[in-house]
C-alpha positions in Angstrom: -27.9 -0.9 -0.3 -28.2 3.0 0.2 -27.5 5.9 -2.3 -25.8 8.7 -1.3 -27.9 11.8 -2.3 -25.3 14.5 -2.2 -23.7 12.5 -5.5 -26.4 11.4 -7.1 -24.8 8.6 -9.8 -22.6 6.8 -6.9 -24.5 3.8 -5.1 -23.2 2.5 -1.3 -23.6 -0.5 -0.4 -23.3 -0.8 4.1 -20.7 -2.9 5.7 -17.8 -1.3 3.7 -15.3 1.2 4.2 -16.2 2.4 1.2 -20.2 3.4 2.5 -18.1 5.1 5.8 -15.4 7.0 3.4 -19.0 8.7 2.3 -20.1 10.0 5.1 -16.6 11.1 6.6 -15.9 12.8 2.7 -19.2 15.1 3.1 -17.3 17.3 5.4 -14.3 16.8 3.9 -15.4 17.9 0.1 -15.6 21.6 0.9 -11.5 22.2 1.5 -10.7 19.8 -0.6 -11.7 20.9 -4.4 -9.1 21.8 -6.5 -11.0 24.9 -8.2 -14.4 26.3 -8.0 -17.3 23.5 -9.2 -18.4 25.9 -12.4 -15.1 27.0 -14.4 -14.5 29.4 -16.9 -15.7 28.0 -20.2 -12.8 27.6 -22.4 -12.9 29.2 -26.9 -9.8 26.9 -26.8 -9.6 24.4 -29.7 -11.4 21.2 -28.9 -13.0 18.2 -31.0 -12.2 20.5 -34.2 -8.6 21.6 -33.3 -6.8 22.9 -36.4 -3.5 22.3 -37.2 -0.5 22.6 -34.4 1.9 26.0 -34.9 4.8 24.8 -36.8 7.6 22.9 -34.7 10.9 24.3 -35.0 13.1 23.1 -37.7 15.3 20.7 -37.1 19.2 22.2 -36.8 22.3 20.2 -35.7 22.9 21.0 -32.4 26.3 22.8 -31.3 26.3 21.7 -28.0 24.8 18.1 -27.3 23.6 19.1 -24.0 22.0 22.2 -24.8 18.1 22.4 -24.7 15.6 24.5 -26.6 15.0 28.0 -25.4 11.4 28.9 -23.5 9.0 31.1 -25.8 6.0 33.0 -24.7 2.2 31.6 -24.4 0.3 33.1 -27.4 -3.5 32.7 -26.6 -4.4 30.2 -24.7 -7.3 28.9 -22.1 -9.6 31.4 -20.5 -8.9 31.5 -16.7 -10.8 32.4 -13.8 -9.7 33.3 -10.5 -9.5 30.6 -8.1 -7.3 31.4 -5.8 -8.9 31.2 -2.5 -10.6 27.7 -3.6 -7.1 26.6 -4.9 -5.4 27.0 -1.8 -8.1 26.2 0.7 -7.7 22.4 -0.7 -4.0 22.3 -0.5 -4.5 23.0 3.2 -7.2 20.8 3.7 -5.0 18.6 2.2 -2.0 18.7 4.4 0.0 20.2 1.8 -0.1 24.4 2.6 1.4 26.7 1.0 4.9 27.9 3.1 4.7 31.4 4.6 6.0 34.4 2.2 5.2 32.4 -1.1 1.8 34.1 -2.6 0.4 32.5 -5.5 -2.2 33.7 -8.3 -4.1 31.0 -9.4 -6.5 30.0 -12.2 -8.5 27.9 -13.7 -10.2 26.8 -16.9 -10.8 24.1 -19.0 -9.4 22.4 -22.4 -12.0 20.8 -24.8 -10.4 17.4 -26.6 -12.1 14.8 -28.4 -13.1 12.3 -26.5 -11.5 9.5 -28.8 -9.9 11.1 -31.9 -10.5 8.1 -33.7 -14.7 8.5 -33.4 -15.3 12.1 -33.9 -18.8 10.9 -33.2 -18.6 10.3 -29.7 -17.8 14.1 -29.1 -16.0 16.0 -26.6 -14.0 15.8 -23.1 -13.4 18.7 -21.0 -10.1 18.7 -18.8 -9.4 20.8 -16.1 -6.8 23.3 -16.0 -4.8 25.4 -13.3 -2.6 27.7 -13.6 -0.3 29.1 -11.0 2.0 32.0 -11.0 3.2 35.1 -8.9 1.2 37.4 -8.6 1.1 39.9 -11.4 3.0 38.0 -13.5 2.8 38.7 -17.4 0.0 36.4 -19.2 2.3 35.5 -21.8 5.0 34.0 -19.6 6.3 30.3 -21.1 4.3 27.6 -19.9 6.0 24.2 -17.6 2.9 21.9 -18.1 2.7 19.6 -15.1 1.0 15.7 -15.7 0.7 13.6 -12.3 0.4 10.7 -11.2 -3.2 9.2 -11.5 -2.7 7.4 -7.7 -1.9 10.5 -5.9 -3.3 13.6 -6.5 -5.2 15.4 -10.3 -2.4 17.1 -11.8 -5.0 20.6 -11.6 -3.7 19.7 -8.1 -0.4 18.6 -8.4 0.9 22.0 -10.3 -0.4 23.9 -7.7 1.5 21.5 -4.9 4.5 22.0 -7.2 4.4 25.9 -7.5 4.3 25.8 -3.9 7.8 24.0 -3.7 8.9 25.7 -6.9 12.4 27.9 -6.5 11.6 31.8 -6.8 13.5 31.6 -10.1 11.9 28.6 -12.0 8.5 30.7 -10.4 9.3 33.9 -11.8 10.2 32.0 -15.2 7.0 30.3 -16.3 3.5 29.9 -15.7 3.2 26.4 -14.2 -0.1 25.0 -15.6 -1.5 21.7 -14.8 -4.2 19.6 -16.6 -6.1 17.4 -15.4 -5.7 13.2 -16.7 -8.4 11.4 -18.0 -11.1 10.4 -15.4 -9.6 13.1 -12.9 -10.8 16.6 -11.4 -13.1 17.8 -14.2 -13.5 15.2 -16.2 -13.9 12.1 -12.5 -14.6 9.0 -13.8 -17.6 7.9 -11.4 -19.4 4.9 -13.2 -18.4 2.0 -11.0 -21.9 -0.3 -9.6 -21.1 1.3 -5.5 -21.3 -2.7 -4.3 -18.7 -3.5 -7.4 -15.8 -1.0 -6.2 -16.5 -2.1 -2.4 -15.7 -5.5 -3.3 -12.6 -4.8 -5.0 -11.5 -2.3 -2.6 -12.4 -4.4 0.0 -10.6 -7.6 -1.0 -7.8 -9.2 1.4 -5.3 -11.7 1.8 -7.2 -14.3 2.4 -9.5 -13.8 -1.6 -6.7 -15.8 -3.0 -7.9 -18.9 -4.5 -9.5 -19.4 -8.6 -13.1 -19.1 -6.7 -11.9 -15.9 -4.9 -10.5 -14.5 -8.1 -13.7 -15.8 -10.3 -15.3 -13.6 -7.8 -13.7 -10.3 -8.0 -13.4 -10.7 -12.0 -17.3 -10.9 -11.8 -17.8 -7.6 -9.8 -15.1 -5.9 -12.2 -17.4 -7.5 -15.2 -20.1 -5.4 -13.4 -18.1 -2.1 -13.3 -16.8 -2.5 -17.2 -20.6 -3.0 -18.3 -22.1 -0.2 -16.2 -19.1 2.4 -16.9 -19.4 1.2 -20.8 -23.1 1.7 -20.8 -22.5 5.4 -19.5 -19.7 6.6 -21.2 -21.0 5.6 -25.0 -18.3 3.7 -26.2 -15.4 6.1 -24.4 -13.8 3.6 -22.0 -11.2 3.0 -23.7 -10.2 6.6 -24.0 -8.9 6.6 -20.5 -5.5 5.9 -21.1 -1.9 7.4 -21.0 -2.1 7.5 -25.0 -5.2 9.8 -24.5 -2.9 11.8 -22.1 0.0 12.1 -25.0 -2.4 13.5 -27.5 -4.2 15.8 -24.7 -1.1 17.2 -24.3 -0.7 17.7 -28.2 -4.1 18.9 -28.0 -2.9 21.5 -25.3 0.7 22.9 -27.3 -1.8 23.8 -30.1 -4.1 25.8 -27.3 -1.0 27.6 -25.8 0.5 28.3 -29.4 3.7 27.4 -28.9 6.1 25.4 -31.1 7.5 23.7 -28.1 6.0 22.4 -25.1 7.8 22.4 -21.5 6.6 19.5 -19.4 7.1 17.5 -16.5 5.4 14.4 -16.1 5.0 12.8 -13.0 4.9 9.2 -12.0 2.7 7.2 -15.1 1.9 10.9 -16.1 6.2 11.1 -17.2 4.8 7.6 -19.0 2.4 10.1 -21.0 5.0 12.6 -21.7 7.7 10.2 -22.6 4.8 8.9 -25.4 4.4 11.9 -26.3 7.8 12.9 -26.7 8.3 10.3 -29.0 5.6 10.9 -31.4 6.3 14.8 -31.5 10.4 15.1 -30.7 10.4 18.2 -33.4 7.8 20.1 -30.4 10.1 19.0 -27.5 11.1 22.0 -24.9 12.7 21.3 -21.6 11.2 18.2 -20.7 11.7 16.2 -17.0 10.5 12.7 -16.7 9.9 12.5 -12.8 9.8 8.4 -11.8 8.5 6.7 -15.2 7.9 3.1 -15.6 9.7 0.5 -17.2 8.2 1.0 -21.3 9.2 -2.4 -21.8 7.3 -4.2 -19.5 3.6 -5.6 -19.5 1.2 -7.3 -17.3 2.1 -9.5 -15.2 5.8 -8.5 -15.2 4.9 -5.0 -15.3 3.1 -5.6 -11.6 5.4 -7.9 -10.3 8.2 -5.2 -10.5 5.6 -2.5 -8.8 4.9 -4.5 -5.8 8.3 -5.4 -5.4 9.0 -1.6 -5.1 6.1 -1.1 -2.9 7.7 -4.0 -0.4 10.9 -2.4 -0.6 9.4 1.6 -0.1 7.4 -0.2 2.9 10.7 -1.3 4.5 12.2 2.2 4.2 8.9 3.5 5.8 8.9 0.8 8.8 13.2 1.9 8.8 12.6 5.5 9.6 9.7 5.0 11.6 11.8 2.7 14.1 14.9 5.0 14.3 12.6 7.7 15.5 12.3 8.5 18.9 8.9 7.6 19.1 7.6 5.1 16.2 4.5 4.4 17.4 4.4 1.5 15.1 7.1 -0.2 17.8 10.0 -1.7 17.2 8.9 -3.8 14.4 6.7 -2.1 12.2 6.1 -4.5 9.4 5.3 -7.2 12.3 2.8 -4.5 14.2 1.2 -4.0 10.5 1.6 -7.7 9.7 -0.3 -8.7 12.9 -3.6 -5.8 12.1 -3.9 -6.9 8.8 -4.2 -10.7 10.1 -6.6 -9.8 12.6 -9.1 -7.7 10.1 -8.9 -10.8 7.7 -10.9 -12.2 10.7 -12.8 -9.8 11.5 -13.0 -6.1 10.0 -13.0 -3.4 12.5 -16.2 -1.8 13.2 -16.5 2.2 12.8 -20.0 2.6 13.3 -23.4 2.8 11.9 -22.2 -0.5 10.4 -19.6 0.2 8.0 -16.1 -1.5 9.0 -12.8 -1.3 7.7 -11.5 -4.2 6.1 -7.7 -5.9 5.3 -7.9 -4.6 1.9 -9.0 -1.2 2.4 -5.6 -0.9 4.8 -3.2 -2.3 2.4 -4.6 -0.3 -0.4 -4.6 3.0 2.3 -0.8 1.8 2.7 0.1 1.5 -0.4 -1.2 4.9 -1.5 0.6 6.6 1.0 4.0 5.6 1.0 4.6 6.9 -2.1 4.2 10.6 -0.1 6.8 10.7 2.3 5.5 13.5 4.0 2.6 11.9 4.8 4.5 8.6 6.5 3.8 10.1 9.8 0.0 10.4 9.4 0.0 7.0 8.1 2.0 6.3 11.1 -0.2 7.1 13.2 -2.7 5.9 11.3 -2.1 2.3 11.5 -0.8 3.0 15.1 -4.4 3.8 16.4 -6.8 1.0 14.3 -4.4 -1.3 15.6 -5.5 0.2 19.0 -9.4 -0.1 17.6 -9.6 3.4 16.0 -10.1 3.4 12.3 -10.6 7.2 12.0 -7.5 7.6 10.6 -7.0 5.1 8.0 -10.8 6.4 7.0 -9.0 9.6 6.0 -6.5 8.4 4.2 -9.3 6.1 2.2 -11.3 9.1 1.3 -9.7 9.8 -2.1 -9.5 6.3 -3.1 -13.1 5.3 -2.4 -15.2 8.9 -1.5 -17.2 10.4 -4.2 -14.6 12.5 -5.6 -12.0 9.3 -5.2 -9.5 8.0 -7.7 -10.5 4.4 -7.7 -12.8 4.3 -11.3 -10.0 6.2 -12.9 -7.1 4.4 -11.6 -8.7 1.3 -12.7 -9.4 2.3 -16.3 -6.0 3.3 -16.3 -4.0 0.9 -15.5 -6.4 -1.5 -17.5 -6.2 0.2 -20.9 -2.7 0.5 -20.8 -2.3 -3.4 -21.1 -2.6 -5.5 -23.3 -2.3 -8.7 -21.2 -5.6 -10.1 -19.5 -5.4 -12.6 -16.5 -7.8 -15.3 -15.8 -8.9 -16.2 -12.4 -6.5 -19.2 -12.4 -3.3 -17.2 -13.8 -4.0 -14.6 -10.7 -4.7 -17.3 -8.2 -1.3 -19.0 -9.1 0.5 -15.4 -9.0 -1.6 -14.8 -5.7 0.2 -18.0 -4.5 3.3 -17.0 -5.5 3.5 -13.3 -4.7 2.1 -13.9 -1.5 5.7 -15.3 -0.5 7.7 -13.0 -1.8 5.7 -9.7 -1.5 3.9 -10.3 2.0 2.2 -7.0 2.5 1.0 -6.2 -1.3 1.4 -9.6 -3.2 -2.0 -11.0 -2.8 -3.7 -7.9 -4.0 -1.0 -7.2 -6.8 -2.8 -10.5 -8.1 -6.3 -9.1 -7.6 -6.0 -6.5 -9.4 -4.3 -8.3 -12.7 -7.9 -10.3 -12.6 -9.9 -7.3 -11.6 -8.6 -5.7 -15.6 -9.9 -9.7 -16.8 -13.3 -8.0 -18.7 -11.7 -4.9 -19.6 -11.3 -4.4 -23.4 -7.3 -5.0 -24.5 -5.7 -1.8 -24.1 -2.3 -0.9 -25.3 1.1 0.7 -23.1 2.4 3.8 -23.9 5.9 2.2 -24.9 8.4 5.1 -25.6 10.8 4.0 -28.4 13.6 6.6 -30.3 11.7 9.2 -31.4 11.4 8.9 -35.0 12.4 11.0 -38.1 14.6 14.2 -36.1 16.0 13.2 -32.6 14.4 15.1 -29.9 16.2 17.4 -27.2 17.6 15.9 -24.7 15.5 15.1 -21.9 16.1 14.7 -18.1 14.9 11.4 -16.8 14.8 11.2 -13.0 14.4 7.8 -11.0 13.8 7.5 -7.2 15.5 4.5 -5.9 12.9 3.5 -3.6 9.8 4.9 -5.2 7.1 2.6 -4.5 5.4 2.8 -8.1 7.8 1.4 -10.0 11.7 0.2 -9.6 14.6 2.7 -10.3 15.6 0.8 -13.6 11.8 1.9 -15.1 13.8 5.5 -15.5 17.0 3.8 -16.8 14.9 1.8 -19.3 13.4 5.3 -20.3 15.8 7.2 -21.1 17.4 4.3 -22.8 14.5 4.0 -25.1 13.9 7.6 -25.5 17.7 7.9 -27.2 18.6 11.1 -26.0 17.3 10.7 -21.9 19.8 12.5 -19.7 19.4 10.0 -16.3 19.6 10.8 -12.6 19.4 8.6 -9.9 18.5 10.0 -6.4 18.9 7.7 -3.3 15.4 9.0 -2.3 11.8 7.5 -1.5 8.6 8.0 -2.7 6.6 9.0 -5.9 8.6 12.2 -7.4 12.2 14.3 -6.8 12.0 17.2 -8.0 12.1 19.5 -5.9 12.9 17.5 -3.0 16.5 17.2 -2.8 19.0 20.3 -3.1 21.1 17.6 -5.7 17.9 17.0 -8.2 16.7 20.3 -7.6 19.6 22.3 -8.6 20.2 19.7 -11.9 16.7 20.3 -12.9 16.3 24.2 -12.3 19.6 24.2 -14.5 17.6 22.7 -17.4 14.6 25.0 -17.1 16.3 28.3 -16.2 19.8 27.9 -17.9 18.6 25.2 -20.8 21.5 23.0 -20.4 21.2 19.1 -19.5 23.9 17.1 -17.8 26.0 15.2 -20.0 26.6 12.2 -17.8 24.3 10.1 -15.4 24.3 11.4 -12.2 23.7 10.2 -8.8 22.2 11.9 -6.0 22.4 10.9 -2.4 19.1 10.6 0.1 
């Protein structure tokens, strides 16, 4: 066992791709921070927030499909300029900002209670960005952006967004993004180094009750070390933390309504909060929710089945290019280097290695980012050749010491209420193996690995009580490889006034990468009027 003294609570153990992701994330930590390491401090309202402003009351509406008008920010977070920091990371990041679009960005923090239900336990501090034209008016109306806890903080993902943004929708709000629960300012970094390799690092073959005995022991060892840390918080990390944060952040901004677009399980947090608070409802979008109906194991099972099928439509456009270089067959040439580092994980030097978990884990992460398919492409294309370089880099955010892995796990943990044992996941593991080749196995691994978590709960949205809410636009991908298309149906279903489109699209997120979703959702925000019928969009 090592430690790695540039972050001093996260312990290494060698012979992992974890323990490389370390040493290639030093040089990689630099361009890759969201903000600058020491932000503003924030006189918001935190762990003694006073009452909300005043939703608006409740009228009939003339027009079904209309949507609540945008009103200015009044007060707010402090924000400092970070700019250069800001955008350094997107680049870094493979995600730049597109020539002639200049951006002013800030950031700051918002103080919540850690657990509003033990005042004693005291405060949590998110991160905030917000992005706007330069110049723009302070007091512009806010869109709030919550992502996706797999992919990217949402401090991130709002500045990714403005990026993409239409000049109108730009020139409209102030796009500000905060930060989930265990994410950018607030990282979750409490699991045992040797406990998270073990996890990450588990492959096709850790499928019987003593492989999955196993695993639930080293998650054991991350629940008791994170518990022992956070005082009694671990439970907080959840997407019904994320519904009242957002709660927590209307009542900063001062604004009777809230404009939001949730992204991925953060559109599972705004859809919960939508239906606890449908009198504070702006313009919301719903980008690629789950199914609110479903727990653990079904709630997996339907994932990975959407992760198989995204995988085929990755391998499908990677062999009608010109030049896959995945070959003819991709799932086969993938098939065949995962079988091979079952056997033996390839060696990357100084001893580390990267294993057939670590890959399908890399995978999985990436394919719901279309524009990074090529980069994985290539990826796999070269270990399969002997050079792991590549899928190292595209480990770094799961594993590295600014990685999502502690916070994605607490997660998806707390929001179920279902616990596995060993023998439930082996027999899954059995089961799933057939029928989801590439990710069944560690679909099953992961329902043990939440075995000594404490029962958590779903955010399950359900018709908004007392006054119906707005309507709100639901959008579901049809191949997104986080949950199936019918998790959005379901949603707006639930929600009773969910206005649903369907795009034809992959990945984790539509808006705004098709001209059809774009135009239906910059109609929403600019013009405040939602479709009145489902609509479809083509790829």
């Amino acid at each position: 066992m090592r430690r790695w003294t540039g972050h001093p609570r996260v312990r290494w153990s060698r012979r992992s791709v974890t323990g490389l992701v370390l040493l290639c994330a030093l040089a990689l930590l630099a361009g890759c921070a969201v903000g600058p390491s020491q932000r503003p401090p924030v006189a918001v309202r935190g762990e003694h927030l006073p009452a909300a402003p005043p939703s608006a009351a409740a009228q009939p509406p003339a027009d079904p499909d209309l949507l609540p008008g945008t009103e200015p920010v009044r007060g707010g977070p402090v924000f400092g300029d970070c700019t250069d920091d800001v955008l350094a990371g997107l680049s870094a990041a493979g995600t730049p900002v597109p020539a002639g679009r200049a951006l002013e960005i800030g950031c700051g923090r918002l103080t919540v209670p850690a657990d509003r239900g033990r005042p004693d336990l005291g405060p949590a501090r998110l991160g905030l960005t917000r992005v706007t034209t330069p110049g723009a008016a302070a007091d512009l109306p806010a869109l709030v952006v919550l992502g996706d806890t797999g992919v990217d903080g949402s401090a991130r993902a709002a500045a990714t967004l403005a990026a993409q943004l239409p000049d109108a929708v730009l020139a409209r709000y102030q796009v500000i993004g905060m930060d989930r629960r265990g994410a950018g300012e607030d990282l979750l970094d409490c699991a045992p180094a040797d406990a998270r390799a073990a996890l990450l690092d588990a492959g096709p073959d850790r499928r019987d009750e003593a492989a999955m005995s196993a695993l639930l022991d080293r998650s054991r060892a991350i629940v008791q070390d994170c518990y022992l840390l956070l005082s009694g918080t671990l439970t907080s990390f959840k997407s019904a933390s994320s519904a009242d944060d957002l709660e927590s952040l209307r009542s900063a901004l001062g604004v009777a309504r809230l404009n939001l677009l949730g992204i991925g399980d953060g559109a599972d947090a705004v859809a919960g909060w939508v239906a606890r608070h449908p009198d504070a409802v702006g313009r919301v979008v719903l980008d690629g929710p789950g199914d609110p109906g479903l727990d653990d194991p079904a709630r997996t099972e339907a994932a990975t089945a959407a992760a198989e099928a995204a995988f085929d439509d990755f391998a499908t456009a990677c062999a009608a290019g010109p030049d896959c270089p995945l070959g003819p067959d991709p799932r086969a040439t993938v098939r065949g280097l995962l079988d091979r580092l079952t056997g033996t994980a390839l060696p990357v030097g100084d001893g580390d290695t990267v294993t057939a978990g670590a890959t399908v884990r890399a995978v999985r992460a990436v394919l719901s980012q279309p524009a990074r398919w090529p980069e994985l492409q290539a990826a796999l294309a070269a270990a399969d050749a002997g050079d792991a370089a590549g899928l190292v880099r595209l480990l770094a955010p799961i594993g590295g010491p600014q990685g999502r892995f502690d916070a994605a796990l607490a997660t998806r943990c707390n929001d179920s209420r279902v616990r596995a044992t060993p023998g439930e996941a082996a027999d899954r593991a059995a089961d799933w193996a057939g029928r989801f080749p590439l990710f069944g196995v560690a679909a099953a691994q992961d329902l043990v690995a939440c075995g000594p978590w404490p029962s958590g709960g779903p955010v399950v949205p359900a018709t908004p009580q007392g006054n119906p809410s707005p309507p709100v636009l639901v959008l579901g991908t049809a191949h997104d490889p986080r949950t199936p298309q019918s998790g959005a149906e379901r949603t707006a279903e639930q929600l009773g006034n969910g206005r649903l489109v369907r795009w034809e699209g992959a990945g984790t997120g539509a808006y705004p990468r098709t001209p059809c979703v774009t135009a239906i959702v910059d109609r929403a925000l600019l013009d405040g009027r939602a479709p009145a019928e489902p609509v479809v969009c083509p790829p």
